[in-house]
C-alpha positions as YAML, in Angstrom:
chain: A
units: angstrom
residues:
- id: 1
  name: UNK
  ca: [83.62, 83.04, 100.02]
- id: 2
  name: UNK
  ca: [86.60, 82.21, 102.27]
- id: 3
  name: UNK
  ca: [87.18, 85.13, 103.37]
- id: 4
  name: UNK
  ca: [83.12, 86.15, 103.98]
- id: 5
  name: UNK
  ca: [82.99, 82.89, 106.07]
- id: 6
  name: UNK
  ca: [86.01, 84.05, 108.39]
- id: 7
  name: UNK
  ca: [84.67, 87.25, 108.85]
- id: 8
  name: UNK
  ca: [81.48, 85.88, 109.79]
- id: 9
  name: UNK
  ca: [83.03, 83.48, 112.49]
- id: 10
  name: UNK
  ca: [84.55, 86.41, 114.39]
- id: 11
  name: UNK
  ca: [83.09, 87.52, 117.74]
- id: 12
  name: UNK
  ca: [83.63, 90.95, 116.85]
- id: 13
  name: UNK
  ca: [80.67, 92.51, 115.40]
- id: 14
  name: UNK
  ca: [82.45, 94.24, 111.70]
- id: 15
  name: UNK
  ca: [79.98, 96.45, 109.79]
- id: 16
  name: UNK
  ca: [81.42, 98.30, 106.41]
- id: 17
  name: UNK
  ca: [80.07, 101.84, 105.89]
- id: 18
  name: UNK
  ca: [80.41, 103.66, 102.02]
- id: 19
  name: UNK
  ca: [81.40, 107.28, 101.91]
- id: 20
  name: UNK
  ca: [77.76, 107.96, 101.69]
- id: 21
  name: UNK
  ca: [77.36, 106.27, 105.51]
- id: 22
  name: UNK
  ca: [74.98, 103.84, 103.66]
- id: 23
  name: UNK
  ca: [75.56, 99.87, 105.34]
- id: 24
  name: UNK
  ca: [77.17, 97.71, 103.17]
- id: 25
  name: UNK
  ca: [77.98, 94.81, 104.92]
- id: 26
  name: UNK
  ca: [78.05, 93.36, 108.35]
- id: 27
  name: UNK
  ca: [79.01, 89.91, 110.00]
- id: 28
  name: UNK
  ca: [77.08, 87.53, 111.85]
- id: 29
  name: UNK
  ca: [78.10, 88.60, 115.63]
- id: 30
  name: UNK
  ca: [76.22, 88.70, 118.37]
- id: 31
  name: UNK
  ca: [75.78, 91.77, 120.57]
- id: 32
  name: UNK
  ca: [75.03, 95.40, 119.04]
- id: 33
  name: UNK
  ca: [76.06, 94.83, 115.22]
- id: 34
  name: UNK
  ca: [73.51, 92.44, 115.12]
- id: 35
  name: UNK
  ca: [70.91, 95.08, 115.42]
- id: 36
  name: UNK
  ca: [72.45, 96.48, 112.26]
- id: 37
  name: UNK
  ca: [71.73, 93.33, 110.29]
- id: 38
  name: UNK
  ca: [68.19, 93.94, 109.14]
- id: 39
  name: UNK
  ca: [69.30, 97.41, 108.02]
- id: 40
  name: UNK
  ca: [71.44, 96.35, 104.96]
- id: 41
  name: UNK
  ca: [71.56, 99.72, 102.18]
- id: 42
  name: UNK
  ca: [70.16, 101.91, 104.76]
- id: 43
  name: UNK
  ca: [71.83, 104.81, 106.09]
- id: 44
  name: UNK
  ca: [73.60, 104.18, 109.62]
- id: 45
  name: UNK
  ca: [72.93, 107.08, 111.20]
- id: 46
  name: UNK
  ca: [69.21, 106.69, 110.84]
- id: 47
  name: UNK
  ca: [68.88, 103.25, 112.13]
- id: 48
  name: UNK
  ca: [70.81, 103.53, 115.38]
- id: 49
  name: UNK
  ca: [69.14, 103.73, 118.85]
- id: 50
  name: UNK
  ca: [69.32, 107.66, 119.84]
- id: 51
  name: UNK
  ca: [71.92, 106.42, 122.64]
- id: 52
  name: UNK
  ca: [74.45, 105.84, 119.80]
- id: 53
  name: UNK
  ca: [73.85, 108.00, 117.21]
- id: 54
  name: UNK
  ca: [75.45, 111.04, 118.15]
- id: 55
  name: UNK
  ca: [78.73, 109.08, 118.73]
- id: 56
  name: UNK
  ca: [78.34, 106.89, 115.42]
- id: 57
  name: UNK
  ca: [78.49, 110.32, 113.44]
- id: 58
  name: UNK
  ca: [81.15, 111.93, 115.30]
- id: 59
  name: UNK
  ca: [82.94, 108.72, 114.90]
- id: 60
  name: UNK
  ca: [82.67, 108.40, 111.42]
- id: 61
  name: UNK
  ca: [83.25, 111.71, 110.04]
- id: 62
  name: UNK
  ca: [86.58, 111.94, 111.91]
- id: 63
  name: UNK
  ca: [87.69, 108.58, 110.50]
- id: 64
  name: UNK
  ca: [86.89, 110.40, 106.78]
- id: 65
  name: UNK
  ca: [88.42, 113.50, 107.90]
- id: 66
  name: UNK
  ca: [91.48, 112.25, 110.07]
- id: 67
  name: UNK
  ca: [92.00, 109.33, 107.45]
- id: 68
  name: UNK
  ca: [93.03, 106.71, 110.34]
- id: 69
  name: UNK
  ca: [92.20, 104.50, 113.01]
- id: 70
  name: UNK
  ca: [89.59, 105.63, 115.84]
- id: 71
  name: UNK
  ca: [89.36, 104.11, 119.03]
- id: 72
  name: UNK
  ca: [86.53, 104.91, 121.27]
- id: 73
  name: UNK
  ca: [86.05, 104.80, 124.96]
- id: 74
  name: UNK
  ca: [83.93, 101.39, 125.17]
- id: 75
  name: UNK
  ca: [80.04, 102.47, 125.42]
- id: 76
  name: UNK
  ca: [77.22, 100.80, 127.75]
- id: 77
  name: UNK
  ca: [74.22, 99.53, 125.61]
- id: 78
  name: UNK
  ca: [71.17, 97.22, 126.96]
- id: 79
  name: UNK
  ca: [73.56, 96.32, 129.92]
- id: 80
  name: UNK
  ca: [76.26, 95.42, 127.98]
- id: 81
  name: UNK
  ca: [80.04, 97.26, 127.34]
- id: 82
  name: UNK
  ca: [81.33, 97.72, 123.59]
- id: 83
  name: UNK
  ca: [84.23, 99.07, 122.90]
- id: 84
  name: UNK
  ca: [83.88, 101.04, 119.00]
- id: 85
  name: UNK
  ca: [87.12, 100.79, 116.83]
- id: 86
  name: UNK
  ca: [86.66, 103.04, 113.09]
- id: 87
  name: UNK
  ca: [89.09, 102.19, 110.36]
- id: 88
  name: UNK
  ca: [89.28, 104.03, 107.47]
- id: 89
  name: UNK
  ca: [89.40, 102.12, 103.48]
- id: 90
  name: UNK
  ca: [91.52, 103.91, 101.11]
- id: 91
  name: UNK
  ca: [92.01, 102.36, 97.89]
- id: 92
  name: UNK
  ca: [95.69, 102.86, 96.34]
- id: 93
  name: UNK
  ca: [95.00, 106.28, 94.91]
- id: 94
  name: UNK
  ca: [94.45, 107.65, 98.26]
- id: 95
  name: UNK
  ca: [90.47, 107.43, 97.91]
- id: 96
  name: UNK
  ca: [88.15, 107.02, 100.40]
- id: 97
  name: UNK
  ca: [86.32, 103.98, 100.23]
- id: 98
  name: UNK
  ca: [84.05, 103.98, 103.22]
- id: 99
  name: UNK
  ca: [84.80, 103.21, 107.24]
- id: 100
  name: UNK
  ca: [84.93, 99.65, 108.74]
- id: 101
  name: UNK
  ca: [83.38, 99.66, 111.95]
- id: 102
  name: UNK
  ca: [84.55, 96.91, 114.82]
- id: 103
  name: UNK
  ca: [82.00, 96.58, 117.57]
- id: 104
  name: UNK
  ca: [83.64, 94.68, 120.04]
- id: 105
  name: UNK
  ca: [81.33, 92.85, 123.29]
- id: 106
  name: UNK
  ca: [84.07, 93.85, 126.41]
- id: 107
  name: UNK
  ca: [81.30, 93.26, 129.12]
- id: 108
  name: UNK
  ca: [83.37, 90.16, 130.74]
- id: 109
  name: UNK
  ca: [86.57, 92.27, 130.69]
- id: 110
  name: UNK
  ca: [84.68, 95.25, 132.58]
- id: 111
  name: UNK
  ca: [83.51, 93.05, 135.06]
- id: 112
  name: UNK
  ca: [86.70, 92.20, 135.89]
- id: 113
  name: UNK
  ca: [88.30, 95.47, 135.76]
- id: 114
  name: UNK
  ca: [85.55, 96.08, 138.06]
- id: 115
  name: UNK
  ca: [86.36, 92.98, 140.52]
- id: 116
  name: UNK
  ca: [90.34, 94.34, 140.43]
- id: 117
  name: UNK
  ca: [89.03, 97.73, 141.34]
- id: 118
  name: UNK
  ca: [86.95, 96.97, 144.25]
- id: 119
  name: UNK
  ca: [89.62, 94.31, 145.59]
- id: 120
  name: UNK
  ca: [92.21, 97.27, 145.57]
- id: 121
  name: UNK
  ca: [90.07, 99.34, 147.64]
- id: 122
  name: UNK
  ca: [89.65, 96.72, 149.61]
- id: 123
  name: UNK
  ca: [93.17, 96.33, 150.24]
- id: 124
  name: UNK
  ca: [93.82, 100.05, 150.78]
- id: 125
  name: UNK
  ca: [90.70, 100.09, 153.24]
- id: 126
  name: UNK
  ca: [92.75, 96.99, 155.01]
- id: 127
  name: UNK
  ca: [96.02, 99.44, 155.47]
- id: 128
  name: UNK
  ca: [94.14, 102.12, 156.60]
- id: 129
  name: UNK
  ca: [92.12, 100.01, 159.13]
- id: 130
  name: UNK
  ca: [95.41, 98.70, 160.62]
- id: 131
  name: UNK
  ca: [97.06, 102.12, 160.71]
- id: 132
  name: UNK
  ca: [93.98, 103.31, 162.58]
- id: 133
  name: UNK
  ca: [93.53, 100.64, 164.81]
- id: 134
  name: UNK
  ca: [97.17, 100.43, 166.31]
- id: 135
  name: UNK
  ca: [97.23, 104.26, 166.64]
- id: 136
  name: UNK
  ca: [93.86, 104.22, 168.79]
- id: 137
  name: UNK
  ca: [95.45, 100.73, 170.37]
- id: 138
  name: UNK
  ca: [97.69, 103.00, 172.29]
- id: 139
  name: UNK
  ca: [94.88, 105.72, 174.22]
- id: 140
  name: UNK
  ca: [92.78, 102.71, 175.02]
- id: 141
  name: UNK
  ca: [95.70, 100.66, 176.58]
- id: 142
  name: UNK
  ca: [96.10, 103.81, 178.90]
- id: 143
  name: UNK
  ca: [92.38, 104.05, 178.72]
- id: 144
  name: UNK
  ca: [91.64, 100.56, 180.27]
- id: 145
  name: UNK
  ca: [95.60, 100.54, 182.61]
- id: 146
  name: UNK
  ca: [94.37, 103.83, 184.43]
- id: 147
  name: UNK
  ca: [90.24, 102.88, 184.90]
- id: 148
  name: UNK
  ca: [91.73, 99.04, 186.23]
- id: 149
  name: UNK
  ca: [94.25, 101.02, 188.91]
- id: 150
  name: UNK
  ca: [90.78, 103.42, 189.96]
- id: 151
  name: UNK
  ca: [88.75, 100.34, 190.65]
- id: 152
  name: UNK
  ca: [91.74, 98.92, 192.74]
- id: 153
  name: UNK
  ca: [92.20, 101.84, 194.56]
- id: 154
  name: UNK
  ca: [88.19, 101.80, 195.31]
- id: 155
  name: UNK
  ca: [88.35, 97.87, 195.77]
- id: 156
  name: UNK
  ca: [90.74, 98.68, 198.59]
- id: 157
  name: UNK
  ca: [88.72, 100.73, 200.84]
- id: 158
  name: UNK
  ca: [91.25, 103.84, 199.48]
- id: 159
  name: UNK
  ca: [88.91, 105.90, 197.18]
- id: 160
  name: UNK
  ca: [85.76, 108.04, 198.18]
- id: 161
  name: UNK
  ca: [83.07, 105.77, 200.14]
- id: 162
  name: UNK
  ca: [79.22, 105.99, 200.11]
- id: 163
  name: UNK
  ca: [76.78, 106.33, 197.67]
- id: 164
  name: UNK
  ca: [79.30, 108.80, 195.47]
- id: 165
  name: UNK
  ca: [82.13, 105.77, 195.87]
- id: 166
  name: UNK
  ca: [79.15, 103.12, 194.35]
- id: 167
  name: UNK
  ca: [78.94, 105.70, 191.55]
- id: 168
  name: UNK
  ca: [82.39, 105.82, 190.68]
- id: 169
  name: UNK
  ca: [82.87, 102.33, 190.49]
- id: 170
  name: UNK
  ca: [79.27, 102.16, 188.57]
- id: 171
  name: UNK
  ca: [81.48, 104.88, 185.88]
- id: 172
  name: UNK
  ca: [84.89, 102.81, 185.74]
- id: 173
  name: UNK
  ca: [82.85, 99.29, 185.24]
- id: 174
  name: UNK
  ca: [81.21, 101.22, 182.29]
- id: 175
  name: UNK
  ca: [84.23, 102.44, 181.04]
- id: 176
  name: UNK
  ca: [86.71, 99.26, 181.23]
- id: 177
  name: UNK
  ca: [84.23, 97.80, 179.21]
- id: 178
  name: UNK
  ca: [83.57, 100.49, 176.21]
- id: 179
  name: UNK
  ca: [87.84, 100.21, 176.71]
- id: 180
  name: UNK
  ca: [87.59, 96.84, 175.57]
- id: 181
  name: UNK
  ca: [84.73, 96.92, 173.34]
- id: 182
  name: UNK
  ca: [86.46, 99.56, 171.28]
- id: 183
  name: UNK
  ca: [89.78, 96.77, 171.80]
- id: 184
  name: UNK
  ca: [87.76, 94.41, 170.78]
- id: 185
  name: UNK
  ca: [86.97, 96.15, 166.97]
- id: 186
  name: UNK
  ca: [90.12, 97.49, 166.68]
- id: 187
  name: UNK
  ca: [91.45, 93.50, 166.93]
- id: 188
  name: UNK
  ca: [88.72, 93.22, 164.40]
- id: 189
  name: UNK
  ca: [90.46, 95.97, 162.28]
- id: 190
  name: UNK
  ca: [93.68, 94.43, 162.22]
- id: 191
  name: UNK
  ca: [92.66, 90.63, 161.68]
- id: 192
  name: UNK
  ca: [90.63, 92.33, 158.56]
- id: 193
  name: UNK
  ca: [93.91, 94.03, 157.50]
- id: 194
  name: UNK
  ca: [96.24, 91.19, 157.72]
- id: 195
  name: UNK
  ca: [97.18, 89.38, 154.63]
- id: 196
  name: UNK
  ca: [97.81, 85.61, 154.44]
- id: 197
  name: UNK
  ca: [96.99, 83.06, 157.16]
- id: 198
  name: UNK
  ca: [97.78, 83.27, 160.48]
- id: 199
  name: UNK
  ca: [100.24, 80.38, 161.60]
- id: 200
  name: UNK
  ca: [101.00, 80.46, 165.47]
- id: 201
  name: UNK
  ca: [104.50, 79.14, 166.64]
- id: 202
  name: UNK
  ca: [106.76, 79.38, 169.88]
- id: 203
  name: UNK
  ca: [109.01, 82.41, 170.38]
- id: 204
  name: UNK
  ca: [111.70, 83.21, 173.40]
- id: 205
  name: UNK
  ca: [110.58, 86.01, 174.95]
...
């Protein structure tokens, strides 16, 4: 009784198979054991959703085969993630007794495994955007330096005149300011990319 109350107190769903893959025995979890419940001296394979029941089989039959432990990669059932661990019962003359299967709920551990993977990529998208933006930095300093010096030289009466000199400076307006446009994301680049507040202070030039 003690130990039948334990086992039924654990979150991990336990079902006990006999060599004949007939259910023997199953504990009160929650998640995709309890679907195995109402199938008590019934053969496993036939009362498993078609999703499953290929991998059940395979499962069991190389826990009788193998004679040990089987860990499976965890599967995705009704929206949730279970990860399927087969352990084979051998009495002390080396007989086998039937499979315990442990259906275990991991859908809180994907979703952070999840979280961890998208805040890496994240991160490496951060280095990449700051590697990018200081190497395009560069062309559109010289980009925006040499378009200001044209529009001097124009301002000054030292450039081409007429309706061809109103064009030119019509061109450089437009491109100073796709210069700093493009300045402006890259700055958005690199504020994305750094890590840890920013904390201004004096410095001696």
């Amino acid at each position: 009784n003690l130990l039948t109350t334990i086992i039924n107190c654990m979150n991990d769903g336990i079902v006990f198979i006999d060599p004949d893959n007939n259910i023997l025995f199953t504990n009160n979890a929650i998640g995709l054991v309890q679907k195995v419940q109402t199938h008590i001296g019934e053969n496993i394979l036939y009362c498993q959703p078609l999703s499953i029941h290929t991998h059940i089989s395979r499962m069991i039959e190389k826990t009788r085969s193998e004679r040990r432990v089987q860990t499976h990669l965890p599967l995705q059932f009704d929206g949730r993630f279970y990860e399927h661990i087969y352990s084979p019962v051998i009495d002390t003359k080396g007989t086998y007794l039937g499979t315990i299967w442990v259906s275990r709920d991991i859908t809180d551990r994907k979703i952070i495994e999840q979280q961890m993977i998208q805040s890496e990529k994240l991160s490496s998208i951060g280095q990449l955007s700051a590697g990018i933006a200081h190497e395009l930095n560069t062309p559109l300093g010289s980009i925006v330096f040499l378009a200001d010096e044209l529009s001097d030289l124009l301002g000054n009466g030292q450039g081409v005149v007429g309706q061809v000199g109103k064009r030119i400076a019509k061109i450089l307006e437009s491109i100073q300011g796709q210069a700093y446009r493009c300045k402006e994301i890259t700055q958005s680049l690199l504020n994305f990319s750094r890590k840890g507040e920013v904390i201004e202070e004096d410095s001696d030039v």
